[in-house]
C-alpha positions in Angstrom: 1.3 -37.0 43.3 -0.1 -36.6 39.4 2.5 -38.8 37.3 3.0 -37.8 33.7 2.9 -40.9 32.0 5.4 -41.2 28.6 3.3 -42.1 26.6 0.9 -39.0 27.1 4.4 -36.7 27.1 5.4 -38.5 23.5 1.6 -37.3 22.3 2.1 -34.0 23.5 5.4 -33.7 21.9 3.9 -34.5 18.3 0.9 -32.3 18.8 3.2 -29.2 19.2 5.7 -30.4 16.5 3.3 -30.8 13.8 2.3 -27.6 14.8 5.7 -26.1 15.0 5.8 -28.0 11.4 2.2 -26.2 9.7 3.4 -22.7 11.0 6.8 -23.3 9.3 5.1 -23.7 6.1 2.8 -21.0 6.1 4.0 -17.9 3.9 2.4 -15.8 6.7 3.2 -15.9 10.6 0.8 -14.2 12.2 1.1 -11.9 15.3 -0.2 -10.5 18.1 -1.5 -7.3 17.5 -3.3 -6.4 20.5 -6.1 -4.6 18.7 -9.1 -5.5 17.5 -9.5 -2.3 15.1 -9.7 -3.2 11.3 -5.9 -2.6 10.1 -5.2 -0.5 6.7 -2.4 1.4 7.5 1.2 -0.4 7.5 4.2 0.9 7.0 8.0 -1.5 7.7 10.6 1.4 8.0 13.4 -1.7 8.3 11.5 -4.9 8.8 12.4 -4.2 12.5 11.0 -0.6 12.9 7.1 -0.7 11.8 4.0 1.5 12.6 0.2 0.1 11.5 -2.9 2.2 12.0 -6.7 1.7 11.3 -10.1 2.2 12.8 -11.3 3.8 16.5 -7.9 5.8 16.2 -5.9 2.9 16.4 -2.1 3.4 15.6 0.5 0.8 16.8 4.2 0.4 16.5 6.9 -2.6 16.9 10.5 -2.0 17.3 11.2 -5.7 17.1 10.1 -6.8 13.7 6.4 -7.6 15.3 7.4 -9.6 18.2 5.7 -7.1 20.3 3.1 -4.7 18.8 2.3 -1.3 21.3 -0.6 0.3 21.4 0.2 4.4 20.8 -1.7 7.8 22.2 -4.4 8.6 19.5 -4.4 11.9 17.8 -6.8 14.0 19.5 -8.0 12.0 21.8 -10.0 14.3 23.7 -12.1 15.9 21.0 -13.1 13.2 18.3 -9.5 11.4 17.8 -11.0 7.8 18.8 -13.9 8.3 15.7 -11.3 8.5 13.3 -10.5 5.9 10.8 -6.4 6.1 10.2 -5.9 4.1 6.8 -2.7 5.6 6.2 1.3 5.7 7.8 4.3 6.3 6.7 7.2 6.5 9.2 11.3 7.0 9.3 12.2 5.7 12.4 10.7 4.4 15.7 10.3 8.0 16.9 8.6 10.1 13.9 5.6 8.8 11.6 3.0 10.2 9.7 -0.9 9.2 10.0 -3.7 10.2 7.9 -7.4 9.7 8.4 -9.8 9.6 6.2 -13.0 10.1 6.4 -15.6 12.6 4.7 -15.2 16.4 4.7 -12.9 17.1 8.5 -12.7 13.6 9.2 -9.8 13.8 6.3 -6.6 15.4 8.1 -2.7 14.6 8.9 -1.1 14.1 12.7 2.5 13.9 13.0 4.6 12.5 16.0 8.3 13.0 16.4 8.5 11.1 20.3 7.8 8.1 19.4 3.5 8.3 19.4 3.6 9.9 22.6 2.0 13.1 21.7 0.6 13.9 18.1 0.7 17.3 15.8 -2.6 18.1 13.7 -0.5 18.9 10.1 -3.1 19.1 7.7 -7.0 19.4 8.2 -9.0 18.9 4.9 -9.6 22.2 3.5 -13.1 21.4 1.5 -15.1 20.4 4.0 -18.1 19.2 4.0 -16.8 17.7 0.7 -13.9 15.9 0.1 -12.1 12.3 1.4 -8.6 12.1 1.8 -7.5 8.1 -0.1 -3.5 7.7 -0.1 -0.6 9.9 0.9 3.2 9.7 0.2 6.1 11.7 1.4 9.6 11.3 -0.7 11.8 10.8 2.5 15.1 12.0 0.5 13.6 15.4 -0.6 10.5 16.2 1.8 8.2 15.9 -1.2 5.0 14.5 -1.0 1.4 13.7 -2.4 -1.9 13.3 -1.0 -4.5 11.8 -3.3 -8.7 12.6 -2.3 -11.7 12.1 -3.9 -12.9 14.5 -6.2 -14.1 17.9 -5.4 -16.6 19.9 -8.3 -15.5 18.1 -11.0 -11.8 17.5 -10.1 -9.8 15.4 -8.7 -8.2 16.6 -5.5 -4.6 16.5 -5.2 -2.0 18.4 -2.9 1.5 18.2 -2.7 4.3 19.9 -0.4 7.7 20.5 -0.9 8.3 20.8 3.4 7.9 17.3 4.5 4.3 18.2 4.9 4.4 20.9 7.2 1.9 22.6 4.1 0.3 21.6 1.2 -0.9 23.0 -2.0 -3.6 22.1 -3.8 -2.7 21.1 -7.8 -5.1 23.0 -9.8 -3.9 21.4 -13.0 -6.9 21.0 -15.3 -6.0 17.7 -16.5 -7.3 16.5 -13.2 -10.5 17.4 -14.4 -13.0 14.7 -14.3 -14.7 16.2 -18.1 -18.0 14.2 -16.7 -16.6 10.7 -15.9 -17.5 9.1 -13.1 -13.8 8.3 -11.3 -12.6 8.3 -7.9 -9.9 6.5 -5.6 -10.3 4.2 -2.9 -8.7 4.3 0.8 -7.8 0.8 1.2 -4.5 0.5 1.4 -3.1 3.8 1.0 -1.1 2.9 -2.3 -3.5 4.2 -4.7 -0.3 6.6 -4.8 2.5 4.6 -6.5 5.2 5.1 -3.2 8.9 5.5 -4.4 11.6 7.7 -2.9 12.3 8.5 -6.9 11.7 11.8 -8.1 10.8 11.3 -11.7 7.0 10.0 -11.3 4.1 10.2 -9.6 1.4 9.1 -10.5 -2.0 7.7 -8.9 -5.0 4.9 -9.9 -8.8 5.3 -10.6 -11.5 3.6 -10.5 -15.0 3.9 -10.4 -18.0 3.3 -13.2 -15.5 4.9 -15.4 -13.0 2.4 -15.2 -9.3 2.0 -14.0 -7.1 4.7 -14.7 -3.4 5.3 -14.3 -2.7 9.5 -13.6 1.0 9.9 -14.1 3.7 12.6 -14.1 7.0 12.1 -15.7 9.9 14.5 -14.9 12.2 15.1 -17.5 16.1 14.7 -15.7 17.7 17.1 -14.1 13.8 18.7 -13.5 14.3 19.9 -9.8 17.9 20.7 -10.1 17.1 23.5 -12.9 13.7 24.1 -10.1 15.9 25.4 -7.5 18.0 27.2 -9.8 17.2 31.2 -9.1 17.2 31.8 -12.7 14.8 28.7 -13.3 12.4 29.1 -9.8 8.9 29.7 -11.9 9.9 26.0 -14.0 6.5 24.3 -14.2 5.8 21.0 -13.6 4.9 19.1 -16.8 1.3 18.0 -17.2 -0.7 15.0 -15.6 -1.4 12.4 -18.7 -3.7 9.3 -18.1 -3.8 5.7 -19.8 -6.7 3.0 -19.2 -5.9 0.1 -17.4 -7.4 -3.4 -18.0 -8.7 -4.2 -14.8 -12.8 -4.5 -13.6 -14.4 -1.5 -14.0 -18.2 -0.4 -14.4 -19.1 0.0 -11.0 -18.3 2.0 -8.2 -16.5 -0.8 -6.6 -14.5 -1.5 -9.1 -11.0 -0.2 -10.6 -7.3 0.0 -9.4 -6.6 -0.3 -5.9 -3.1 -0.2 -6.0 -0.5 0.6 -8.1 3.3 -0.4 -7.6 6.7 -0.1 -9.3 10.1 -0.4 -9.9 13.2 0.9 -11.4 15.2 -1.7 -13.9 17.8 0.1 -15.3 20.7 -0.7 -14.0 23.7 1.9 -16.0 21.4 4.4 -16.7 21.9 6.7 -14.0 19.8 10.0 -15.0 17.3 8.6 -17.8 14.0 8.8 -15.8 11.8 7.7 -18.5 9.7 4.4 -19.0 11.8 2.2 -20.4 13.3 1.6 -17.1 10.2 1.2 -15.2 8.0 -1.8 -14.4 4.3 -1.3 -13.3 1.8 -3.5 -11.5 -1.7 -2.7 -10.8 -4.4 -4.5 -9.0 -8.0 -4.3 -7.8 -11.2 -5.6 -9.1 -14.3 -5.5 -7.5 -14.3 -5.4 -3.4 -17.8 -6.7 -3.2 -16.8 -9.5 -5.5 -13.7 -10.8 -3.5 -13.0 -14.1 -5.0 -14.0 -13.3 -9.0 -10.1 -13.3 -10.1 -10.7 -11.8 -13.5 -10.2 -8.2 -14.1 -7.6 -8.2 -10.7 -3.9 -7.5 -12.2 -2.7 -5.6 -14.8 1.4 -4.9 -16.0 3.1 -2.5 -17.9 6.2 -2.3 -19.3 6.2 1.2 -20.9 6.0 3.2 -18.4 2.5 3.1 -17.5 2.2 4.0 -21.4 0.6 1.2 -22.0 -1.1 -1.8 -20.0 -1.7 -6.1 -20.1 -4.0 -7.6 -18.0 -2.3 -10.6 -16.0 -2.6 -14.2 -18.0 -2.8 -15.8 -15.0 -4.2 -13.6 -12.3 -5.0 -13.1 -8.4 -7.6 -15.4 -7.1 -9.9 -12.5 -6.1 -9.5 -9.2 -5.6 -6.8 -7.3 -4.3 -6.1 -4.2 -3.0 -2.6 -3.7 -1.9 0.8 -4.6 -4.2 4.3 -4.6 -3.5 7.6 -5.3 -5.3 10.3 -6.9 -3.1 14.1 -6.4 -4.1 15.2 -9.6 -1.2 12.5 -11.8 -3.0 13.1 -11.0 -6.5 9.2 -10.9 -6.6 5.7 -9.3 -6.3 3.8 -9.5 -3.6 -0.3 -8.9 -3.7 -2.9 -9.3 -1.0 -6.9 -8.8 -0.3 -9.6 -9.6 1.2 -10.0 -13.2 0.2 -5.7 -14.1 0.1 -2.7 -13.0 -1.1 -0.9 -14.1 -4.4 3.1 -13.8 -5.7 4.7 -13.1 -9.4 8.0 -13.8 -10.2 7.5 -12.4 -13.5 6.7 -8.7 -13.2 2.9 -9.3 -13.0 1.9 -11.5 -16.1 1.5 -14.3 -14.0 0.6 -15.0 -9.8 0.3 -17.8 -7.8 -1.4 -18.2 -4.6 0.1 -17.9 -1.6 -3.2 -18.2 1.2 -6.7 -17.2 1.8 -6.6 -14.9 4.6 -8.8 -11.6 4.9 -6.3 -8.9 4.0 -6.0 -5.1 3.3 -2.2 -4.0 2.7 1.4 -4.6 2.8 4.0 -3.3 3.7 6.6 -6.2 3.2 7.3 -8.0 5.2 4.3 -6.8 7.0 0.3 -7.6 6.3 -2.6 -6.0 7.9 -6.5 -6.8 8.2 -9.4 -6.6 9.5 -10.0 -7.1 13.8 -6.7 -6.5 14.5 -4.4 -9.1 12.0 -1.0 -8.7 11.6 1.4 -11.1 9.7 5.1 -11.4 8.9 6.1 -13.2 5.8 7.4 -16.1 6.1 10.2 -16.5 2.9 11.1 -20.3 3.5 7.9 -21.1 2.9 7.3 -19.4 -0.8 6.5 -21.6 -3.6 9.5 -22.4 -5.9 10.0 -20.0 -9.4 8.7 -22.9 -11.5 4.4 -23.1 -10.9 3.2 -25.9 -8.9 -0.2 -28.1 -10.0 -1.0 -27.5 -6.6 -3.4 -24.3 -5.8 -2.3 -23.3 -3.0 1.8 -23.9 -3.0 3.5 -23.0 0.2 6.9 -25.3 0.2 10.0 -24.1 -0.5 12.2 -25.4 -3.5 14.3 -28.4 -2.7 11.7 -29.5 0.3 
């Protein structure tokens, strides 16, 4: 007979307590994915409900807030599905999702699944192949309106939208999206080059490139798509694309915005629209230059209008951003940590060091396979710590 002695049963106790402890305090709680495919695609429907999707044609899905991640049939699997790299999903449910692939020329396209990532539907193929690279899509999931952001293609950039939930796009021939000789384009890293809002007023996407970071934005005036549908108004057109520099790294082809986010602050103007209400938050840098912090965040407060670099930045790049209503906060992440503001972007604070590519709060994705769940207990308090890497709650 092996006797236990109490003394070794007291040891083991402390070992898994302090670890018990350390996880407690770590903003993220990471998960078992099941996957070893390099993760861009998230995308929490209800922080119970999420679908993730990345390299080899890997798309997963949890139904119970990432206690379990399963592993779903890839799109096309029996031509070239497993070659594809998804780095986009949006879903609405546990049943019906949206993934896009990119890749150059017909490596770009759209599958949709409505049984739950049993079967797949090829939606959208890209249409200027050889050329062409799909970056960041968005469906308004109100309205069934949606954007899909590419590369540029002779001289312009390429953008379609649909007004169908994406059963067909058009291509925007608007010749403000005319590069004029600048050397811009977007970057797939996190599919949120494509500012995502169920809000119909704006779109807008972010640049970058040896020409900078750039903000491309359209503002509908109010009531825009109520006189659209009108029979009397059906040939309205959609006001013009304006752009704005934003003070981020730029220079190089890895460098620019990565991400753009925002949010709505009014809270009695009901039909307004415009950018006094609206807070922006853009980040990037330079990808091959993960831990340089300068040049990472930028804010506006004028509706994209106009832009401030971050006084206190990221530390390192970042290429993912999210604003969180439950926190009160923004949330950033990349490839060398992740970082929080409390005040709309002028300032951050480290959170960890981790190797990540996007959020989808309260959900982050990397590379072979990571998945995380944020951890709110273990935020830093609203007032900035000395420490550098803060990970207590208040009052602890």
């Amino acid at each position: 007979m092996h006797i236990v002695r109490p003394t070794l049963l007291a040891a083991a106790w402390v070992i898994c307590t302090v670890q018990s402890t350390a996880q407690a305090r770590q903003p993220w709680q990471m998960q078992d994915s099941g996957a070893a495919a390099g993760l861009r695609g998230i995308d929490s429907v209800d922080g119970t409900v999420a679908w993730a999707s990345g390299t080899g044609g890997t798309v997963l899905k949890t139904i119970d807030g990432g206690a379990h991640w399963q592993p779903c049939a890839i799109p096309d699997a029996a031509a070239d599905g497993a070659t594809l790299d998804f780095r986009g999903v949006q879903a609405w449910d546990s049943d019906t999702a949206i993934v896009m692939a990119s890749g150059p020329g017909e490596k770009s396209r759209l599958y949709k699944t409505t049984d739950g990532c049993r079967t797949w539907t090829l939606l959208f193929k890209n249409p200027n192949a050889p050329d062409g690279f799909f970056d960041s899509f968005w469906l308004n999931a109100i309205y069934g309106q949606g954007i899909l952001l590419g590369d540029p293609v002779r001289g312009q950039f390429t953008v379609f939208e649909t007004e169908d939930g994406g059963q067909t796009w058009k291509r925007d021939r608007s010749k403000e999206l005319s590069l004029h000789g600048n050397s811009l384009a977007a970057f797939a890293a996190s599919n949120s080059s494509i500012a995502r809002s169920d809000q119909r007023y704006f779109r807008g996407f972010v640049t970058g490139g040896k020409g900078g970071a750039v903000l491309y934005m359209r503002w509908y005036p109010p009531n825009f798509w109520k006189s659209r549908i009108h029979p009397r108004r059906s040939g309205l057109v959609d006001p013009p694309w304006s752009t704005s520099t934003i003070p981020l790294a730029g220079g190089s082809d890895a460098s620019g915005a990565f991400s753009l986010g925002y949010r709505y602050t009014g809270n009695s103007c009901h039909d307004c629209g415009f950018g006094a209400y609206w807070q922006f938050v853009a980040v990037g840098g330079d990808y091959t230059k993960p831990a340089e912090s300068a040049g990472t965040a930028a804010w506006s407060g004028a509706g994209g209008l106009h832009w401030t670099a971050s006084a206190k930045p990221p530390h390192g790049y970042r290429s993912s951003v999210e604003w969180s209503d439950s926190l009160n906060a923004w949330i950033t992440a990349g490839t060398n940590g992740s970082d929080i503001s409390r005040d709309d972007g002028q300032t951050w604070q480290p959170l960890d060091d981790g190797n990540w590519n996007a959020l989808s709060l309260p959900f982050v994705v990397g590379p072979n396979g990571r998945i995380a769940r944020l951890n709110p207990s273990a935020l830093p308090a609203e007032k900035v710590s000395d420490s550098p890497f803060v990970t207590l709650p208040a009052g602890t």
